[in-house]
PDB file of N, CA, C and O in Angstrom:
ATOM      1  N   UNK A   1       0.837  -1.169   0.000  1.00  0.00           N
ATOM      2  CA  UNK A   1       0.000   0.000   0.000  1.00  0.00           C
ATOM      3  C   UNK A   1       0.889   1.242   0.000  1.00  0.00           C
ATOM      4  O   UNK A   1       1.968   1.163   0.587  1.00  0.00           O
ATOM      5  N   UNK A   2       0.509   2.485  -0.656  1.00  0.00           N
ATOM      6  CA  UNK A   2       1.199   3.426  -1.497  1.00  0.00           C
ATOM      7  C   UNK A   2       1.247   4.465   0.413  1.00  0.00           C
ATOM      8  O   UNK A   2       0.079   4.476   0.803  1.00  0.00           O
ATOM      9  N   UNK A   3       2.034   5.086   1.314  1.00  0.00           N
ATOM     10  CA  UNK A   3       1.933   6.578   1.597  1.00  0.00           C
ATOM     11  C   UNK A   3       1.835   7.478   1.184  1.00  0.00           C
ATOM     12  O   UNK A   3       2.357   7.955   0.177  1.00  0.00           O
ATOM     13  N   UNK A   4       1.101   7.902   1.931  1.00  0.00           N
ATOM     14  CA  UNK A   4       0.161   9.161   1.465  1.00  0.00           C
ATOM     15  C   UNK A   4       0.865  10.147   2.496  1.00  0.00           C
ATOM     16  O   UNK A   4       0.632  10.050   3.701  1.00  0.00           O
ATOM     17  N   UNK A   5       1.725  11.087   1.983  1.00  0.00           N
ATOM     18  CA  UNK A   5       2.300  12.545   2.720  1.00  0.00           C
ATOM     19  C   UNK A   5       0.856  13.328   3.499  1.00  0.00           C
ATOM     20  O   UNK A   5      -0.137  13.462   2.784  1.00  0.00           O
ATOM     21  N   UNK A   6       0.807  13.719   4.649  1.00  0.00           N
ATOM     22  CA  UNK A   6       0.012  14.653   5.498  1.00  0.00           C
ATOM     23  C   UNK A   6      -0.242  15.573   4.710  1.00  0.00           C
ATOM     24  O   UNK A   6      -1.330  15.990   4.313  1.00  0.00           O
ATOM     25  N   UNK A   7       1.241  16.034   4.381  1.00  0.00           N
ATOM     26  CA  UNK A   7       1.318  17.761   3.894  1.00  0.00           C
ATOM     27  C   UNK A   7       2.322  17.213   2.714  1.00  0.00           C
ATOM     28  O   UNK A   7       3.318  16.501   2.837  1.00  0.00           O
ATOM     29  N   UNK A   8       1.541  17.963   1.139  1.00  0.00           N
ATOM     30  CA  UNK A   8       2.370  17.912  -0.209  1.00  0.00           C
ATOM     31  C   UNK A   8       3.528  18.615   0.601  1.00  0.00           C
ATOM     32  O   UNK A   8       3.413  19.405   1.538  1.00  0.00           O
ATOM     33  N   UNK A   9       5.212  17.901  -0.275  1.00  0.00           N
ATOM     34  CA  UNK A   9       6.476  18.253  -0.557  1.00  0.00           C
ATOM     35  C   UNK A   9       6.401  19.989  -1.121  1.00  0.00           C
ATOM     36  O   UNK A   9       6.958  20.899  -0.505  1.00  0.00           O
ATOM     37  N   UNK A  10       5.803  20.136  -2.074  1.00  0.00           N
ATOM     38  CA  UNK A  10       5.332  21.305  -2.743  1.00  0.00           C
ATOM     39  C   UNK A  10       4.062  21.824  -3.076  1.00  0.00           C
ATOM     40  O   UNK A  10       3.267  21.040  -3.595  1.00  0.00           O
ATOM     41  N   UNK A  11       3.624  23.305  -2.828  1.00  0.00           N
ATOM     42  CA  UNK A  11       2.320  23.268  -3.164  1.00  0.00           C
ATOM     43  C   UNK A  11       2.270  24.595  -4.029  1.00  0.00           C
ATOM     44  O   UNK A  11       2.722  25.626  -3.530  1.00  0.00           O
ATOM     45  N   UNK A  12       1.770  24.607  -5.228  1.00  0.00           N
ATOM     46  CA  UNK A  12       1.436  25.843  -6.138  1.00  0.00           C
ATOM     47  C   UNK A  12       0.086  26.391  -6.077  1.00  0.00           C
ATOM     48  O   UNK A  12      -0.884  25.636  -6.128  1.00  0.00           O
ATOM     49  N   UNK A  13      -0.070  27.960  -5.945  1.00  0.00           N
ATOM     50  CA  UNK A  13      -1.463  28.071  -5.649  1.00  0.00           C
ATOM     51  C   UNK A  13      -2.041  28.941  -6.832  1.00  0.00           C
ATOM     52  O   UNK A  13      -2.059  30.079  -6.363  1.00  0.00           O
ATOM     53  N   UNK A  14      -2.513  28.994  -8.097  1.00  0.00           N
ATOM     54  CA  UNK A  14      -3.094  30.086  -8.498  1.00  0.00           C
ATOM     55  C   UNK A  14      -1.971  30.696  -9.103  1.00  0.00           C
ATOM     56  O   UNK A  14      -1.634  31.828  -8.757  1.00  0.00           O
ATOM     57  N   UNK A  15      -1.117  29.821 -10.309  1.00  0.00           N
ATOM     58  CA  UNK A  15       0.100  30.224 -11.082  1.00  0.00           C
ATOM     59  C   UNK A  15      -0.439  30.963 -11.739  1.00  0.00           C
ATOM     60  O   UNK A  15      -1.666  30.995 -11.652  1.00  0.00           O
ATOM     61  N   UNK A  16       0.270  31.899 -12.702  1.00  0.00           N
ATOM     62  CA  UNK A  16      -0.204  32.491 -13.869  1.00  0.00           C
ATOM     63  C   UNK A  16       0.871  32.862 -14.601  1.00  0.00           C
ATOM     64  O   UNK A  16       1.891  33.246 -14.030  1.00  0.00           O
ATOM     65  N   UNK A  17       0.776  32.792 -16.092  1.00  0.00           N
ATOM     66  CA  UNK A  17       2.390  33.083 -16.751  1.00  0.00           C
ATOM     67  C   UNK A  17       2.045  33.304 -18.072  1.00  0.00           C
ATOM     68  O   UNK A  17       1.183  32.541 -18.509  1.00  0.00           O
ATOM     69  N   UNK A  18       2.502  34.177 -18.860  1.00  0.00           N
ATOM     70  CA  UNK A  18       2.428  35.210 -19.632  1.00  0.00           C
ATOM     71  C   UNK A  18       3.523  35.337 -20.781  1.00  0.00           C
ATOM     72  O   UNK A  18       4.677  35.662 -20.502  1.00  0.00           O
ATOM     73  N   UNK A  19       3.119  35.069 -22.069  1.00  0.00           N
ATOM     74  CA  UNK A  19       4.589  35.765 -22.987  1.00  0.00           C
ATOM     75  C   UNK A  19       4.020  37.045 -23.464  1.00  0.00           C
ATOM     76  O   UNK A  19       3.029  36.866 -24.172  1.00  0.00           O
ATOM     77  N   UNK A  20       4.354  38.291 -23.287  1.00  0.00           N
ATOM     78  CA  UNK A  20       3.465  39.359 -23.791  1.00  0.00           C
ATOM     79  C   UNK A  20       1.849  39.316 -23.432  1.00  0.00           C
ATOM     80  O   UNK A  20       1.293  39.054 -22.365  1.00  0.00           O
ATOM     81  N   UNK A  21       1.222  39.728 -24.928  1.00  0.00           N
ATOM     82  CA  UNK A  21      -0.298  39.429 -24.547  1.00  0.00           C
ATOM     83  C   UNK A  21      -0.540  37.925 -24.283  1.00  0.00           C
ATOM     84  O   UNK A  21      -1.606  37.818 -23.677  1.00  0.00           O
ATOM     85  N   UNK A  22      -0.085  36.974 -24.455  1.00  0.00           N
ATOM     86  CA  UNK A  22      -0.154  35.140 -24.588  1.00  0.00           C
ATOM     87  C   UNK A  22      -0.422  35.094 -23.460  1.00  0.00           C
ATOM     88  O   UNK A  22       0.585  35.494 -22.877  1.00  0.00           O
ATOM     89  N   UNK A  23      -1.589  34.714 -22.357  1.00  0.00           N
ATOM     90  CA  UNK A  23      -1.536  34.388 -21.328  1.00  0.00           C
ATOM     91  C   UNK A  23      -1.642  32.663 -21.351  1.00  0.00           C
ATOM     92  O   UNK A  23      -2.595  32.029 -21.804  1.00  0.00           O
ATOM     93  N   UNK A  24      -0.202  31.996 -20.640  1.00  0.00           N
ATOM     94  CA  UNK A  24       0.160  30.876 -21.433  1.00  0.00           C
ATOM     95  C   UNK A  24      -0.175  29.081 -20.209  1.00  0.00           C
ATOM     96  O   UNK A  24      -0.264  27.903 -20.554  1.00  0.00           O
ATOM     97  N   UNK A  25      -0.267  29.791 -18.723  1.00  0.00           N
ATOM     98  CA  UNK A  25      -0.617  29.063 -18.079  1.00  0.00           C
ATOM     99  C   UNK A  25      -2.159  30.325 -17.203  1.00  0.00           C
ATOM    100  O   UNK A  25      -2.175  31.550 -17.330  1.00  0.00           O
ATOM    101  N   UNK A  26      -2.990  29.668 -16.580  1.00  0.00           N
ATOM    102  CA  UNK A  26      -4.211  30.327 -16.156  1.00  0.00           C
ATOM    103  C   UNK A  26      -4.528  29.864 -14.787  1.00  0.00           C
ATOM    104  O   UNK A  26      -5.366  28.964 -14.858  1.00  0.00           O
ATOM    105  N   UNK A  27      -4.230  30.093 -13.729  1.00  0.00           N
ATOM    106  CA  UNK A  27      -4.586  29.935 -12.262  1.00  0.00           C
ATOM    107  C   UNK A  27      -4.766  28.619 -12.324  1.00  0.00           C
ATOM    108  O   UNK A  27      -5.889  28.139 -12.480  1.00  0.00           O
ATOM    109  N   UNK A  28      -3.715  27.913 -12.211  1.00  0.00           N
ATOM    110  CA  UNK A  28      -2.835  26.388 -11.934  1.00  0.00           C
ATOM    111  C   UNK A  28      -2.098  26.299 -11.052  1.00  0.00           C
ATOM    112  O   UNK A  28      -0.981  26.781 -10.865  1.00  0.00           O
ATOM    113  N   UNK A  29      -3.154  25.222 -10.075  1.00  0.00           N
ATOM    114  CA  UNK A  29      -2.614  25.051  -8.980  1.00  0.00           C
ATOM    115  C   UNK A  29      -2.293  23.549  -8.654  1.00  0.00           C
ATOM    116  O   UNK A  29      -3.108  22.703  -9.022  1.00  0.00           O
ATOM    117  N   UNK A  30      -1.195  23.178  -8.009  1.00  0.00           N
ATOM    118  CA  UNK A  30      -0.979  21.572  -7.802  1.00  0.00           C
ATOM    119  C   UNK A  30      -0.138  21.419  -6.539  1.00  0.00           C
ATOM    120  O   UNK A  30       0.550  22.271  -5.978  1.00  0.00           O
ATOM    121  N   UNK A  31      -0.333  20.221  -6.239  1.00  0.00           N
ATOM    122  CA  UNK A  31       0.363  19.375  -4.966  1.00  0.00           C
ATOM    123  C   UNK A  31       1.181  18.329  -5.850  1.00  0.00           C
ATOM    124  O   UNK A  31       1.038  17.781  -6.942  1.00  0.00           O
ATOM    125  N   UNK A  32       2.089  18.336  -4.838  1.00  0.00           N
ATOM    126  CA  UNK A  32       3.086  17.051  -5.181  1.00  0.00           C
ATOM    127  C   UNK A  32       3.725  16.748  -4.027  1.00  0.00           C
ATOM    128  O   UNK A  32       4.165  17.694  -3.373  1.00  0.00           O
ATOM    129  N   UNK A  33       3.917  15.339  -3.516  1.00  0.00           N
ATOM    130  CA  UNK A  33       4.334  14.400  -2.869  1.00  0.00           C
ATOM    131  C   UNK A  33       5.886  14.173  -3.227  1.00  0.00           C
ATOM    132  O   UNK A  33       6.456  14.173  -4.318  1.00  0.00           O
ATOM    133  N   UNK A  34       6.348  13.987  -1.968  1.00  0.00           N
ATOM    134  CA  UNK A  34       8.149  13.844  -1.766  1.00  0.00           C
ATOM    135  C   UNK A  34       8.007  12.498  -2.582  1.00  0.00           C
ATOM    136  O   UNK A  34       7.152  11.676  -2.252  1.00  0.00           O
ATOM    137  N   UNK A  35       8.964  12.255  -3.788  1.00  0.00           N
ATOM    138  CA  UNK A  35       9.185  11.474  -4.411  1.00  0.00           C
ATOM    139  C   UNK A  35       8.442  11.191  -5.855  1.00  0.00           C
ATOM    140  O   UNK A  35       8.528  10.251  -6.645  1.00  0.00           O
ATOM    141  N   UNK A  36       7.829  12.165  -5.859  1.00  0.00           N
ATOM    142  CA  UNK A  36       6.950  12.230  -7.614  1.00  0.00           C
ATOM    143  C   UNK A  36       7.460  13.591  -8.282  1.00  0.00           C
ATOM    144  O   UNK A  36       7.872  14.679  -7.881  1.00  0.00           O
ATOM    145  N   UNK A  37       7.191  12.895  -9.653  1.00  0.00           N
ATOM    146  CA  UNK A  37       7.565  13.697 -10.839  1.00  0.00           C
ATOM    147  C   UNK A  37       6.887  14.317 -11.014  1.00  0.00           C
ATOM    148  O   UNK A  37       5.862  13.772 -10.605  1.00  0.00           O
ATOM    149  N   UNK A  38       6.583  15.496 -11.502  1.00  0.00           N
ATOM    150  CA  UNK A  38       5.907  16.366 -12.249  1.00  0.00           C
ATOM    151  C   UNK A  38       5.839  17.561 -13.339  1.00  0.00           C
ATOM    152  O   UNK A  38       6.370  18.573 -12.880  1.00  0.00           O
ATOM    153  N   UNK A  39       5.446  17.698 -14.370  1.00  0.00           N
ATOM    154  CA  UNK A  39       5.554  18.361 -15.177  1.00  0.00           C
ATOM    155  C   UNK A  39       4.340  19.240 -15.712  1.00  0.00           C
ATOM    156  O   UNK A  39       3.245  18.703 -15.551  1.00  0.00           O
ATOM    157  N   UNK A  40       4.332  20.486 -16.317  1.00  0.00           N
ATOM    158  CA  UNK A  40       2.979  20.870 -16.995  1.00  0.00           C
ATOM    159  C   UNK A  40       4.101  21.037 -18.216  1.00  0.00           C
ATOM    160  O   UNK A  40       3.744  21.396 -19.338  1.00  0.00           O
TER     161      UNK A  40
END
């Protein structure tokens, strides 16, 4: 059976990211656990 962390390793709340006018990511938010990959 897999552990499950209390509290995510990392937590993003409400990203937002921009090239000029391109608004390119939009209030993206994620958890991640000590020992996982992640990518957007």
């Amino acid at each position: 059976m897999a552990h499950i962390a209390a509290e995510p390793a990392i937590q993003i709340r409400d990203l937002h990211k921009s090239f000029g006018a391109v608004e390119v990511l939009k209030g993206i938010s994620l958890d991640a656990n000590e020992g996982e990959f992640v990518s957007i």
